[in-house]
Structure formats: C-alpha cells, structure tokens
C-alpha positions in Angstrom: -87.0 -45.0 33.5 -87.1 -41.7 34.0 -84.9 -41.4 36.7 -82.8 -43.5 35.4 -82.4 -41.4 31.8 -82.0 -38.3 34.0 -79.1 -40.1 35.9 -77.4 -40.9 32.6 -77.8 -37.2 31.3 -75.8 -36.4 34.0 -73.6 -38.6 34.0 -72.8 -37.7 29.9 -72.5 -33.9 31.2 -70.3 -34.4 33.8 -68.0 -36.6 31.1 -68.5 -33.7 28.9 -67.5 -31.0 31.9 -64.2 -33.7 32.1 -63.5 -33.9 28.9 -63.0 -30.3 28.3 -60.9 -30.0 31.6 -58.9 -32.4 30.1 -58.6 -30.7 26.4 -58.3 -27.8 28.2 -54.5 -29.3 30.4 -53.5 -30.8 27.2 -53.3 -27.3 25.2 -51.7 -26.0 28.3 -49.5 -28.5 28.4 -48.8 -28.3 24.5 -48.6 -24.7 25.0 -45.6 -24.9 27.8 -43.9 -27.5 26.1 -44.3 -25.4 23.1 -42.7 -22.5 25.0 -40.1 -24.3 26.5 -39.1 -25.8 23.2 -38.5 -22.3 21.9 -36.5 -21.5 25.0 -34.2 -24.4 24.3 -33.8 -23.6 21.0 -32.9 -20.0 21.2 -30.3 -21.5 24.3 -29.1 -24.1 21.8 -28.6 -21.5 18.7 -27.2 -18.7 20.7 -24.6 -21.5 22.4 -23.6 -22.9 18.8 -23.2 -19.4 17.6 -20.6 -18.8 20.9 -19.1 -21.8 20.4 -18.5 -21.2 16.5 -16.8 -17.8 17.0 -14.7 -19.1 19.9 -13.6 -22.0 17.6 -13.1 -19.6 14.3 -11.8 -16.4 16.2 -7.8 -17.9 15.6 -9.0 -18.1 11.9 -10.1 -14.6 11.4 -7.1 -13.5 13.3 -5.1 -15.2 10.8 -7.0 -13.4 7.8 -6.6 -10.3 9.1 -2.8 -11.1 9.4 -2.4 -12.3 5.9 -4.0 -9.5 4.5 -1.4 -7.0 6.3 1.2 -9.4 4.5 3.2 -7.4 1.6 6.7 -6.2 0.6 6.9 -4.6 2.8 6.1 -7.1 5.8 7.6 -10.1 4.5 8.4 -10.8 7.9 5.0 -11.5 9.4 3.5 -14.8 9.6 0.5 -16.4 10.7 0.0 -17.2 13.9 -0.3 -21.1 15.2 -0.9 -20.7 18.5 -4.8 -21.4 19.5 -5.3 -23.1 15.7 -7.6 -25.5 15.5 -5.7 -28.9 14.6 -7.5 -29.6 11.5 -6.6 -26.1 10.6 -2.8 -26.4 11.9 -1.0 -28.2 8.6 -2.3 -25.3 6.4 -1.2 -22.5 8.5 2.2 -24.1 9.0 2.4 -24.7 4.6 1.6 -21.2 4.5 4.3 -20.1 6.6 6.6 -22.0 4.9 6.2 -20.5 2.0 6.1 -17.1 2.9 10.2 -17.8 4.3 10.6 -18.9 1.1 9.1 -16.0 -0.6 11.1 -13.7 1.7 14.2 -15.2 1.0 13.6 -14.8 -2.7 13.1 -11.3 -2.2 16.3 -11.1 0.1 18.4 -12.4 -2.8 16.2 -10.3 -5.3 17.1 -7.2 -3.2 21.1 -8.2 -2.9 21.2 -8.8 -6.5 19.7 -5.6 -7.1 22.3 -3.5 -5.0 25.0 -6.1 -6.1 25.0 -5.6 -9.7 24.6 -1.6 -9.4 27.7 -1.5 -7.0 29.7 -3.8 -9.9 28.9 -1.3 -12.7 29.8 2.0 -11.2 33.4 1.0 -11.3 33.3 0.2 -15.4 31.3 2.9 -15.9 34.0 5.3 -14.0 36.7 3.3 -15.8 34.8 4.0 -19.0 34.2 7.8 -18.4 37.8 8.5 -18.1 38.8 6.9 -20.9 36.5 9.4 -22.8 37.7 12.3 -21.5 41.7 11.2 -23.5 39.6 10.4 -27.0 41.0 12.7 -29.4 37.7 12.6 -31.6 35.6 15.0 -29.4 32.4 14.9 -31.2 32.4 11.0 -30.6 33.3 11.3 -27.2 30.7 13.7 -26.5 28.3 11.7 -27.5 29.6 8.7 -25.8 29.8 10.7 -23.0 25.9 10.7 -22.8 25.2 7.5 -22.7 27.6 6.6 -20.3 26.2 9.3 -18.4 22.9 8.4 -18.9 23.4 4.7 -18.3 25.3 5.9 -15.0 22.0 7.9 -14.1 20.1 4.3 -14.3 22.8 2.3 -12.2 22.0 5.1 -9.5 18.5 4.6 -10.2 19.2 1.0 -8.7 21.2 1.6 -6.1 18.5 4.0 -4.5 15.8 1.7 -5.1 18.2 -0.8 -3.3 18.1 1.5 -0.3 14.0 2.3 -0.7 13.7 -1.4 -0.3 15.6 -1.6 3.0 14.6 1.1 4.4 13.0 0.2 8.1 9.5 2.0 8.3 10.0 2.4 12.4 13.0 4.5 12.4 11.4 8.0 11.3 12.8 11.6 12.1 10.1 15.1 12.5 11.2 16.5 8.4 10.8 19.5 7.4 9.8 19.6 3.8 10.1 22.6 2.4 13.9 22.4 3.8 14.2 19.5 2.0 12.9 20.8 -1.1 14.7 23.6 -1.2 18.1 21.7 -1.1 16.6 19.5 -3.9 16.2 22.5 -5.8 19.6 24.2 -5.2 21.1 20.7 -6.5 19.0 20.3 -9.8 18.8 24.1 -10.7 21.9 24.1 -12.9 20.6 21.0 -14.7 17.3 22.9 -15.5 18.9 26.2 -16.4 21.2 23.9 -18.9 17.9 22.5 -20.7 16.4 26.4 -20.4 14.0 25.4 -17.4 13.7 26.7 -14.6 12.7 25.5 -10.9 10.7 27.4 -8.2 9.6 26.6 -5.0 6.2 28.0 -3.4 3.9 27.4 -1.2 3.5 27.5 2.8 6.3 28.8 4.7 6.0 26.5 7.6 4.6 23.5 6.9 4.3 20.8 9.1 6.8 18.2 9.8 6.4 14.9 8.7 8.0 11.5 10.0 10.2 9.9 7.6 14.0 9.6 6.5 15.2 13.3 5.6 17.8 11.3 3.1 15.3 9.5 1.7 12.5 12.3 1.1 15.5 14.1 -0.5 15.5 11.1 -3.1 12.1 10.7 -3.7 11.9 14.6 -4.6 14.6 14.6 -6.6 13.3 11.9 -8.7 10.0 13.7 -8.8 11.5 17.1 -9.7 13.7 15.1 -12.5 10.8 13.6 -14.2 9.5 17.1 -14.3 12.4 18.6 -16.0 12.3 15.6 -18.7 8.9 16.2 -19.4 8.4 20.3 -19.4 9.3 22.0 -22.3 12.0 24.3 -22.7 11.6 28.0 -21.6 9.0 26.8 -19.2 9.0 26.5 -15.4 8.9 23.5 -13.0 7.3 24.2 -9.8 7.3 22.8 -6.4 4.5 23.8 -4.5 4.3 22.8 -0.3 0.3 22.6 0.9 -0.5 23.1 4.0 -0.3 19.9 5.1 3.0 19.5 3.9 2.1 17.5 0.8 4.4 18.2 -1.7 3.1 18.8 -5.2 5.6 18.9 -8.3 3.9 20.7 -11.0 5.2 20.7 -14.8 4.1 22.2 -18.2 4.6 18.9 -20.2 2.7 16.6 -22.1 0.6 15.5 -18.7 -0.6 11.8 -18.1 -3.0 9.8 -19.5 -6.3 8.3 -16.9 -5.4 5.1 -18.3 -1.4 5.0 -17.7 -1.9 6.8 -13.9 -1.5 3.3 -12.3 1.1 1.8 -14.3 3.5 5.6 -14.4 4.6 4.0 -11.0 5.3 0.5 -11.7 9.4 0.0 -12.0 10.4 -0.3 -15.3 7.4 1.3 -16.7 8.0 3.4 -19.6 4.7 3.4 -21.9 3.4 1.0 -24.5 5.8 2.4 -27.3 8.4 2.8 -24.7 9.1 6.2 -25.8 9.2 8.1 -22.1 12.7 9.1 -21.3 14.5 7.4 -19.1 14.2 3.6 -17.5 10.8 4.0 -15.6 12.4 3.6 -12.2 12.3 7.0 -10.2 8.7 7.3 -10.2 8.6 3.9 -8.5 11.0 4.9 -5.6 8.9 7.4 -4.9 6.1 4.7 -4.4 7.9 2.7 -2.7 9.0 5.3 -0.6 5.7 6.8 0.0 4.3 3.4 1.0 7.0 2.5 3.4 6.2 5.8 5.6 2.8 5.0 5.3 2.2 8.0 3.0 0.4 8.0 -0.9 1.5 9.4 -4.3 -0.7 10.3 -7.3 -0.7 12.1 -10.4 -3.4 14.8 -12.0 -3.5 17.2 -14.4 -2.1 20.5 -14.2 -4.7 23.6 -14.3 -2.9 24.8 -17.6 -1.8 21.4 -18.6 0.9 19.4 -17.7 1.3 16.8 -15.0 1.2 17.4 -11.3 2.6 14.8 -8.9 1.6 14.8 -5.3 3.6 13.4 -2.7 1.6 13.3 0.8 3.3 11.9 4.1 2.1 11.5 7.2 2.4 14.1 9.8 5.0 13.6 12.6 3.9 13.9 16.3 4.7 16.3 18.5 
C-alpha cells in the first residue's frame, strides 16, 4: 500500500509538472498570437489609411481647385481625370455650371462696355447742344450733369477694361512716375475746387508688375475720391512707401470701421446714399488690385481724414 500510494503521489506530481508546462505553451502561444494580431492590425490600418488617401487624393485636388475658382478664374475647372466613378457625375455637373456661370459673366461684361460705348455718343450729342443754349445759367447747370453723368459712363468703360484685364501680361512700373502724371492731370481740377495735390515720399521706389495704363486709372480714381471728400483750402497727398505702396491721404470726413468693406463694393455709396458720385472707382481700384495679385485698404488719417493704400506686388528683376 505504501508503495503503491507513493507511486500515485508521483504520478499526481509529474501531472502537475505537465500541467504547468502546458499552461505555461498556452500563454505563450496566447501571447504570440496576441502579438501577431497587433502586427496585423497595425498592417491592416496603416494599408486602409494608404488606400484611402490614394482613392481621395483626386478629391482634395479638386477642392483645392475650386477654392482658387473666382472672377477672376472663371476659366478653371475641375479636373476629371483619376476621379473616382462614383464621384465622376458631380464633378462633370459642376463643370457645367461653372461654363454657364462664365458665360453669364461674358455677356455681363459685354453689356457693361456695350451700353457705356452707346452713351458716350448722346451724351457728346447732348453737350454741344448746350454749348448754343442762349439761357446760360440753365445751360451751365445742365452742363454738370451731363458732365457728371459723362464721368460715370467713363466709370464703366474702365471698369469694362479692369474686368478684361489678363493678370499674366505685367510690365516692371514705376510708381511714383505714374503718380506724378496722375497728378499733373488732376491738378487743375483741384486748384478749381481750392485743393491742392502733392506728391511725397521715396524717390525710387521699387517697381512693381502690373499694367502702367491701368495703375494710372486706379490712381486717378483714388486721387478723385480724395478731392471729393477733402475740404476746400486743404491738401491731398500722395505719399510712395518704400515698398512702393501707394498711399492717398485726404483731410475729409474719413471712413467709418463699419462701411471699410463695403467703400469698395461697385455701386456702393452709403446707407443714405449721400457720398458723391456712383460708388464705382473705389471698386476698380479693387478689382484692379486683385487682378495683379495686390491689396487695397482704407484707415484713418493721423489728423483725420481717410487714407487709402494701394500695395502691389513687386516686380522681379
């Protein structure tokens, strides 16, 4: 018996001596599978994320296109080429529209210039008639508002040519040339209204790349809302940084914070409408400004007033 109970003792320890051998491969089995489930599941993730980008890369390329779609790019569209199909109907729709968006802006434009070139002539027509009226104090009054309604139908016709112009073709400008020429031009209209028009500033400023025509129309329309707003006896001055941003300084009433945006939206002319003119040559300086790739603002003036700054990008050398 009592071998026989030694026998089974160990017998029941070398089961036991098993047993744990056995626990012991099943964690380190649990363990490697456990490791190599990790493995394949970092593989997996990092292969769906690969695979996701790849598939929405045409996507994002097309965002990034359609968010560089304005005014003035009417032109671009998005691209179909490596689209997914699912994706495919939508970007052709899209396109679609933007041709017809582009041609309404075509005809917008035409119109536009159209309708400027048809009233010149009347207006001409008009203006000589005028000068044979024998009632000169009528006349003289008519006079002005033809004038002044002649002024506006210019107004058009350069923003006409804003809108066409083509933002590749640029030319190294010298500002403070053009300036000056502006000046020479509107200095008899000042002196007229008992203004007067100075030009300051750096003597050599750097050129910048744009159209030498249009810069001259953009500061003439900056240097005429100046001489609208400043008050008699006082002095409008154009002042070149040195980095040829061009800043048209007046004495006048000044802008409002809340009206800063809107001053440069066409046909913008306050809530009560009581701004001279027809709230279009502060927008063709916008427009030209943003064609160029350039920026225009408005602050106040140091001893009140308004001071408009026109910055353009520097040309290369």
């Amino acid at each position: 018996i009592r071998a026989k109970g030694g026998a089974i003792v160990g017998a029941f320890e070398i089961y036991t001596d098993v047993t744990d051998v056995t626990e012991g491969i099943d964690r380190t089995v649990e363990a490697i599978l456990a490791g190599v489930l990790v493995v394949f599941l970092v593989l997996y993730g990092g292969l769906v994320l690969v695979i996701m980008r790849r598939a929405i890369a045409p996507l994002n390329a097309a965002s990034a296109r359609a968010a560089a779609i304005g005014p003035r790019s009417s032109l671009v569209r998005l691209p179909t080429e490596g689209m997914p199909g699912e994706v495919l109907p939508l970007v052709r729709a899209v396109n679609g529209a933007l041709d017809r968006l582009d041609r309404a802006l075509n005809s917008q434009r035409r119109f536009t210039a159209d309708a400027a070139h048809e009233l010149l002539t009347p207006l001409a027509v008009l203006q000589a008639n005028l000068d044979t009226m024998p009632d000169r104090e009528s006349a003289a009054q008519l006079r002005a508002d033809v004038s002044a309604m002649a002024s506006i139908v210019n107004q058009l016709l350069e923003l006409a040519g804003v809108d066409a112009l083509d933002p590749s073709e640029t030319e190294p400008v010298d500002v403070r040339d053009v300036c000056a020429e502006v000046i020479s031009t509107l200095a008899p209209v000042a002196y007229r209204q008992d203004k007067a028009l100075s030009l300051t500033g750096a003597k050599q400023p750097p050129k910048v790349a744009c159209c030498s025509k249009a810069l001259a129309r953009a500061v003439r329309n900056l240097v005429d809302n100046a001489i609208a707003h400043t008050p008699a006896g006082t002095t409008v001055e154009v002042n070149i940084g040195l980095d040829a941003a061009i800043a048209v300084i007046d004495a006048g009433p000044g802008v409002p914070i809340a009206d800063r945006e809107q001053v440069f939206e066409r046909f913008w002319r306050g809530e009560r409408g009581n701004r001279p003119g027809a709230g279009i040559g502060l927008s063709i300086v916008k427009s030209f400004a943003e064609t160029y790739g350039g920026a225009v603002d408005v602050t106040d003036a140091p001893g009140g007033g308004a001071v408009f700054t026109l910055r353009l990008p520097r040309a290369s050398d």
